[in-house]
C-alpha positions as CSV (number, residue, x, y, z in Angstrom):
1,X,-4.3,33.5,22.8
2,X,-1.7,36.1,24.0
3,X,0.4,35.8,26.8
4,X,2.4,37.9,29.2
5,X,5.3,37.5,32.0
6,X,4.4,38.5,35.6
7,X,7.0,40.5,38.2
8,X,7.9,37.2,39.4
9,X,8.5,36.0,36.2
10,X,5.9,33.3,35.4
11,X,4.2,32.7,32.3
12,X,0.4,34.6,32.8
13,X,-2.6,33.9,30.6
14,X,-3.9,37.2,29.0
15,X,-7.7,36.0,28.1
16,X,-9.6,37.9,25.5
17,X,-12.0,40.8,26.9
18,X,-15.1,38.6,25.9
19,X,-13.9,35.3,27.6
20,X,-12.9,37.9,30.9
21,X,-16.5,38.8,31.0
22,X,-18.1,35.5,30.8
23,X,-15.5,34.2,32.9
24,X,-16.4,37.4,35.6
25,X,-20.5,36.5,35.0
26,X,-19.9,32.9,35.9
27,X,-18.5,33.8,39.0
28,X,-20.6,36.3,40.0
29,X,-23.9,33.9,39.1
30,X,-22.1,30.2,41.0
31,X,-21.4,33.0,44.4
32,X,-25.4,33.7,44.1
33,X,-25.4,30.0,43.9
34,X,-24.0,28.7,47.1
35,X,-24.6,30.3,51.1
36,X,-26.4,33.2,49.2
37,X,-29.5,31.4,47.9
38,X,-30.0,31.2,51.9
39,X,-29.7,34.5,52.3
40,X,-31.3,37.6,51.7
41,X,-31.4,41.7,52.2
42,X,-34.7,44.0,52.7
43,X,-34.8,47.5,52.9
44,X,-35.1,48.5,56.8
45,X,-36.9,51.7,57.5
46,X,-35.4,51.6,61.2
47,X,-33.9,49.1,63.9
48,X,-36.9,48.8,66.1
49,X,-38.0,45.1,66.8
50,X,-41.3,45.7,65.5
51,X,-39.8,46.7,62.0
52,X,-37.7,43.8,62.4
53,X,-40.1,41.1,63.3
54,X,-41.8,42.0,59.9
55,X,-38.9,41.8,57.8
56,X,-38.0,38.2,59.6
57,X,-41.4,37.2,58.4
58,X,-41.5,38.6,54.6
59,X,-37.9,37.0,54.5
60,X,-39.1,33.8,55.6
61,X,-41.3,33.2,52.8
62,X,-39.1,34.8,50.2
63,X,-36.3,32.4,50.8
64,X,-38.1,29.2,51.1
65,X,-39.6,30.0,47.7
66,X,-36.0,30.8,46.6
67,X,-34.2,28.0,48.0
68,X,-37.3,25.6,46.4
69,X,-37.8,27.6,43.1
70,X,-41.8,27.3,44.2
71,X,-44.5,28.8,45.8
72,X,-46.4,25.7,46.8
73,X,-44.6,25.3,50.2
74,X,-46.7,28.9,51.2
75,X,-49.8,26.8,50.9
76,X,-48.7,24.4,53.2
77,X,-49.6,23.4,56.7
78,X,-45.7,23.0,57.9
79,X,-45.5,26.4,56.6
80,X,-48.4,28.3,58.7
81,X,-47.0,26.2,61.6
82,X,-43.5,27.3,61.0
83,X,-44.6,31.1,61.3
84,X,-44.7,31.5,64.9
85,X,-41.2,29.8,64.8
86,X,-39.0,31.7,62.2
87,X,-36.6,32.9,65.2
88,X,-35.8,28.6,65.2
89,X,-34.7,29.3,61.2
90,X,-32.4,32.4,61.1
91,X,-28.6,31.7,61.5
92,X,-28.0,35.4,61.6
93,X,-29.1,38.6,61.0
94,X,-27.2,42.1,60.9
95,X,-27.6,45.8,59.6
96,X,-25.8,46.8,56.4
97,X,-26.2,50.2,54.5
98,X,-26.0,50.2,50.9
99,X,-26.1,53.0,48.9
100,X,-26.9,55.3,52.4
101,X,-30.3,52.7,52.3
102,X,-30.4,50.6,55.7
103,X,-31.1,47.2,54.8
104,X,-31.4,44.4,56.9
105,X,-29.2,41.2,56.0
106,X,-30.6,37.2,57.3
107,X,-28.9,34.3,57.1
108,X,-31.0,31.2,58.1
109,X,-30.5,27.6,58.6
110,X,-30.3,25.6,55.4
111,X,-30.0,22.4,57.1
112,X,-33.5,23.4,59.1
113,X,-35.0,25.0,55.8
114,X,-34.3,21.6,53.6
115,X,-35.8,20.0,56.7
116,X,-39.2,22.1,56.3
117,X,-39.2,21.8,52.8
118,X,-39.0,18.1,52.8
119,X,-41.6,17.6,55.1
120,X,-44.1,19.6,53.3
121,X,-42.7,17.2,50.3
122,X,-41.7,20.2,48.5
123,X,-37.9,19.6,46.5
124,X,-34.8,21.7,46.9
125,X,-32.4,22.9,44.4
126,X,-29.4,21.2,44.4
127,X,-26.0,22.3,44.3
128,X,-25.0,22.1,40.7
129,X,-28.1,23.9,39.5
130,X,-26.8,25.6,36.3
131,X,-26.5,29.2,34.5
132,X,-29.8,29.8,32.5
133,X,-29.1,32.1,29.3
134,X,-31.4,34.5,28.4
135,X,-32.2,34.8,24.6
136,X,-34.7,37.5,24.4
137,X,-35.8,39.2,21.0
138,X,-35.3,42.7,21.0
139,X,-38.0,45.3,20.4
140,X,-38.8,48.3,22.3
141,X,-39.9,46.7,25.3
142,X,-36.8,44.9,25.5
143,X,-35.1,46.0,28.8
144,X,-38.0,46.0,31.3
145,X,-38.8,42.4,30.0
146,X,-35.0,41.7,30.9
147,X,-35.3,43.0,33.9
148,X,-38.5,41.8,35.4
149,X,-37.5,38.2,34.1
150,X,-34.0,38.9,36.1
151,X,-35.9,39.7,39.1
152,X,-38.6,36.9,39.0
153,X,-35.9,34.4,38.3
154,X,-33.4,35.8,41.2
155,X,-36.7,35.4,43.6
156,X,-36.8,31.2,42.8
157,X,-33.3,30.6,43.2
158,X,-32.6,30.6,39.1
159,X,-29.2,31.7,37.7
160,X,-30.2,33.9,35.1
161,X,-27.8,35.8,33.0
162,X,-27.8,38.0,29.8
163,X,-25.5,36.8,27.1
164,X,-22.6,39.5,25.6
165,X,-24.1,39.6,22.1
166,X,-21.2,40.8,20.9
167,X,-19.4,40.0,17.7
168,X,-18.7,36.4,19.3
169,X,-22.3,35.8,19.9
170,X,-23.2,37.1,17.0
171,X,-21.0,34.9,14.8
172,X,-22.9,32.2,16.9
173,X,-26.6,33.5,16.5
174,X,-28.7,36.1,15.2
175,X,-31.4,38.3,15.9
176,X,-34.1,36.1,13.6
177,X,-32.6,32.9,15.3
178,X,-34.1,34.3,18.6
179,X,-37.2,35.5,16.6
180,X,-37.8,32.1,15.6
181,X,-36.8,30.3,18.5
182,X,-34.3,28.3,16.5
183,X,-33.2,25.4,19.0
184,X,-30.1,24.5,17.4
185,X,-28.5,27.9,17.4
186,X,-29.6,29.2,20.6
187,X,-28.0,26.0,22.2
188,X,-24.9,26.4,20.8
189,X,-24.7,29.9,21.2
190,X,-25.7,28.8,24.5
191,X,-22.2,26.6,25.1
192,X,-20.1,29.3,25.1
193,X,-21.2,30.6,28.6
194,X,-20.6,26.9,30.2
195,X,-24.0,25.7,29.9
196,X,-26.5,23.6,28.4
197,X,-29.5,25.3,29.8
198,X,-31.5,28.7,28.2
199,X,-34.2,30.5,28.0
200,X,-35.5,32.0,24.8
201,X,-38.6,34.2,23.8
202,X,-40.2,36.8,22.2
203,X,-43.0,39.1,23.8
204,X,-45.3,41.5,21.7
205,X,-48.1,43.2,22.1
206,X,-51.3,42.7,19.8
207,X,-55.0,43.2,19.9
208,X,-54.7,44.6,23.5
209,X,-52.7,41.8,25.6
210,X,-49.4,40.7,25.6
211,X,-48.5,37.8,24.1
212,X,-45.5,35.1,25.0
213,X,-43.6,32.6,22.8
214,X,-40.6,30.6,24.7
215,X,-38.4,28.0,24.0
216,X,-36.6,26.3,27.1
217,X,-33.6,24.2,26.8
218,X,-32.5,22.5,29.4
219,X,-29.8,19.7,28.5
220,X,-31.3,17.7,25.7
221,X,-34.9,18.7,26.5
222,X,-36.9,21.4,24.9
223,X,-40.1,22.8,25.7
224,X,-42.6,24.8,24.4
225,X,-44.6,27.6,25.7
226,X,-47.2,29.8,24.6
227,X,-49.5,33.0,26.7
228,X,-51.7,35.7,26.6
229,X,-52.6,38.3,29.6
230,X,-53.9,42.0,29.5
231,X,-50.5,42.2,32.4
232,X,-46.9,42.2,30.8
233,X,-45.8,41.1,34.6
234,X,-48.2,38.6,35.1
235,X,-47.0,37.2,31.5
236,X,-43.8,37.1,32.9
237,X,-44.0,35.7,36.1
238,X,-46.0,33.0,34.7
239,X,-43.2,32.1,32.3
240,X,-40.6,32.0,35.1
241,X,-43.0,30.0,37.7
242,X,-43.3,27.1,34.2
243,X,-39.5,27.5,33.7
244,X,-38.6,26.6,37.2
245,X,-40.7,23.7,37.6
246,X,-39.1,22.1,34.5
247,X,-35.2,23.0,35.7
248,X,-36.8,21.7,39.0
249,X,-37.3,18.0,37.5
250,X,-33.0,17.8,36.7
251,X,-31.7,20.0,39.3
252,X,-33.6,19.9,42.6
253,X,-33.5,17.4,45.0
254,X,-36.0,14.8,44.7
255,X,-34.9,11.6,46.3
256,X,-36.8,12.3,49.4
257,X,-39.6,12.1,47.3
258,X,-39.6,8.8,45.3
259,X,-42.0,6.4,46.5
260,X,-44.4,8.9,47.6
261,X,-48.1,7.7,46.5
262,X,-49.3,9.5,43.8
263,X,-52.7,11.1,44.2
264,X,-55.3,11.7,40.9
265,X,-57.2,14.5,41.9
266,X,-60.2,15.1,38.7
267,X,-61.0,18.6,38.5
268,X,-63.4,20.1,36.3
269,X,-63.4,23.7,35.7
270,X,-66.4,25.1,34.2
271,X,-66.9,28.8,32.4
272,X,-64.2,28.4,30.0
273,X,-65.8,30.0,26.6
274,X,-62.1,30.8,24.3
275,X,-59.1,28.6,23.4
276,X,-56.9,31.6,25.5
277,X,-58.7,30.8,28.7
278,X,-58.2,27.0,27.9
279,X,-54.5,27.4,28.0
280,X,-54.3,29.5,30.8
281,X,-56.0,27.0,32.6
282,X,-53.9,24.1,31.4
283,X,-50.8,26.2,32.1
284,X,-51.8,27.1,35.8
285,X,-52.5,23.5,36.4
286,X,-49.6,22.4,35.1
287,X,-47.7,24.5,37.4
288,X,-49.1,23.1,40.5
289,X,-47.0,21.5,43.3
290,X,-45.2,18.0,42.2
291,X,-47.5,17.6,39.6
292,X,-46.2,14.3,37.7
293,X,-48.9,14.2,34.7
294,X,-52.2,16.6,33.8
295,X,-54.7,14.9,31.1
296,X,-58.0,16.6,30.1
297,X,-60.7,13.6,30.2
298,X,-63.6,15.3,28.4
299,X,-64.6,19.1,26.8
300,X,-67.6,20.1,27.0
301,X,-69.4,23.6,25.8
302,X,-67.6,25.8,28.7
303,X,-66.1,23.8,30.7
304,X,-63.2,20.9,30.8
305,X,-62.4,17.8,33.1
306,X,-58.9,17.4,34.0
307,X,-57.3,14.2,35.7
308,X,-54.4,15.9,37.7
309,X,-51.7,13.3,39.1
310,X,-49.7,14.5,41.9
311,X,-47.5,13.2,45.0
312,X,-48.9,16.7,46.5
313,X,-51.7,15.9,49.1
314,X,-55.7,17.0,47.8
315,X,-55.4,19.7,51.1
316,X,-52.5,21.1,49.2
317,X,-53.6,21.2,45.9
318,X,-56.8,22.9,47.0
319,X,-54.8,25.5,48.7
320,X,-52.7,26.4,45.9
321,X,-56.1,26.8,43.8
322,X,-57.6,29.3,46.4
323,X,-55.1,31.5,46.8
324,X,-54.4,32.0,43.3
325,X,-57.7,34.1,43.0
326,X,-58.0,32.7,39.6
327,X,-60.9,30.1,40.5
328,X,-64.3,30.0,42.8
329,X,-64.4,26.4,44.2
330,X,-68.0,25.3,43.6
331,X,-67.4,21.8,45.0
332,X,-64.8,19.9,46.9
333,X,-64.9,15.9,48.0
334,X,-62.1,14.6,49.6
335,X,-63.2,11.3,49.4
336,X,-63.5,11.2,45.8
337,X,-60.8,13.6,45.2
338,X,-63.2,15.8,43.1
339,X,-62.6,19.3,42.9
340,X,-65.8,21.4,40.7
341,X,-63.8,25.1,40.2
342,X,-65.3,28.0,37.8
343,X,-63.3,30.2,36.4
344,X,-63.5,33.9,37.2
């Protein structure tokens, strides 16, 4: 470690230029962490009212899945209440141009947004939600997966950085430890940005879809997954969505929601006929609102019963189905909390 002497004559740390960067990163990613996850900018075309009413409204959905990490609250009956009121949630608002673009800046409430949330029984991240790493295995496809991950993440309120990979890194880890998905490397190599949590994967294309391994580490907990779509974004998107949920159970805020009765809801979604559509099934139900445990009951020769347990309400649940486009719902019973969905 080399130092130097200031004008004033005190002792001054020079750090090494890696250590600057990652020390410049951290910053950068813990400011995104605090007022700004509350915030957000969207291009403006103009300054008329009518321009800005929208913008109040397509901001008002962005942040509360940003603040929550989670779409589920979009489904909700607090939320379509909460439309007509979204003047009651913005702190402030000004005009800003960046990069001669006119955007328009809000700030809204987080006290009234945690309030919302928590009604709707929807958790919040917490303060000390940590820096994800992003491990991804180069190939030609390399920087737009980056990117769009970057983007997806920044939208739920996840700190996602690229590592350095310089010769540090790479005395750390190397490319076939990130082709492999080799826990014990990527973790430490993990450590030297300050945290214990990362994201890890490789995407490929082959027989005409793109295809997703990933590795998530988050503290001492590792998890697998695995998927196929003919849409690299929707691949991608559905990655981030199963990350979150999982960084969600250590670093939202949930203690609003112990206690809350846990509802098992048995779904059985017919017109499944491959293994692929089996997992993306089991994947999109895994991924629903406060979903504490998913079990499939029986198979049968195209379709499967699941027993979904959830401290989300059956109204909600059944929301977050419909608008997903992904299912017709041939059957509902409340009482019974049955749901009969086909798979389109």
């Amino acid at each position: 470690m080399k130092y130097m002497l200031s004008r004033f004559g005190k002792i001054k740390m020079r750090l090494p230029w890696g250590t600057l960067l990652i020390v410049l990163l951290l910053k950068t990613s813990l400011a995104f962490a605090g007022n700004s996850l509350y915030t957000l900018q969207l291009e403006a075309v103009d300054r008329s009212q009518a321009v800005r009413s929208q913008l109040l409204r397509t901001a008002f959905s962005q942040v509360l899945v940003q603040v929550s990490g989670s779409e589920a609250i979009l489904a909700t009956r607090q939320y379509a209440r909460e439309q007509r009121n979204i003047d009651n949630y913005v702190q402030l608002y000004e005009y800003i141009n960046i990069d001669t673009a006119l955007q328009l800046s809000v700030q809204f409430n987080k006290t009234r947004l945690d309030q919302l949330l928590t009604k709707a029984a929807i958790a919040v991240w917490s303060d000390n939600r940590p820096v994800t790493v992003l491990w991804l295995h180069e190939n030609e496809h390399s920087s737009s997966i980056s990117s769009k991950l970057m983007q997806y993440a920044k939208q739920r309120g996840i700190l996602l950085v690229t590592p350095l990979l310089d010769a540090q890194d790479q005395q750390l880890i190397t490319r076939e430890d990130i082709r492999e998905l080799q826990a014990t490397n990527i973790a430490m190599a993990t450590k030297r940005y300050n945290s214990t949590v990362s994201l890890a994967g490789k995407v490929g294309y082959l027989d005409a879809q793109w295809q997703g391994n990933w590795l998530f580490i988050i503290g001492d907990q590792q998890y697998s997954y695995q998927a196929t779509s003919i849409d690299l974004d929707a691949l991608l998107l559905e990655a981030i969505k199963y990350f979150a949920k999982k960084l969600s159970l250590d670093y939202a805020n949930h203690k609003y929601l112990y206690g809350s009765a846990v509802n098992k809801i048995k779904i059985t979604v017919n017109n499944i006929v491959s293994s692929a559509e089996q997992v993306k099934v089991v994947n999109f139900l895994r991924q629903l609102p406060q979903v504490n445990n998913l079990e499939i009951l029986q198979l049968s020769a195209n379709g499967v019963d699941f027993l979904l347990q959830t401290i989300a309400d059956y109204d909600n649940i059944k929301s977050n189905i419909a608008v997903s486009q992904l299912f017709a719902i041939d059957g509902a019973n409340l009482r019974s909390q049955r749901l009969i969905l086909r798979l389109l």
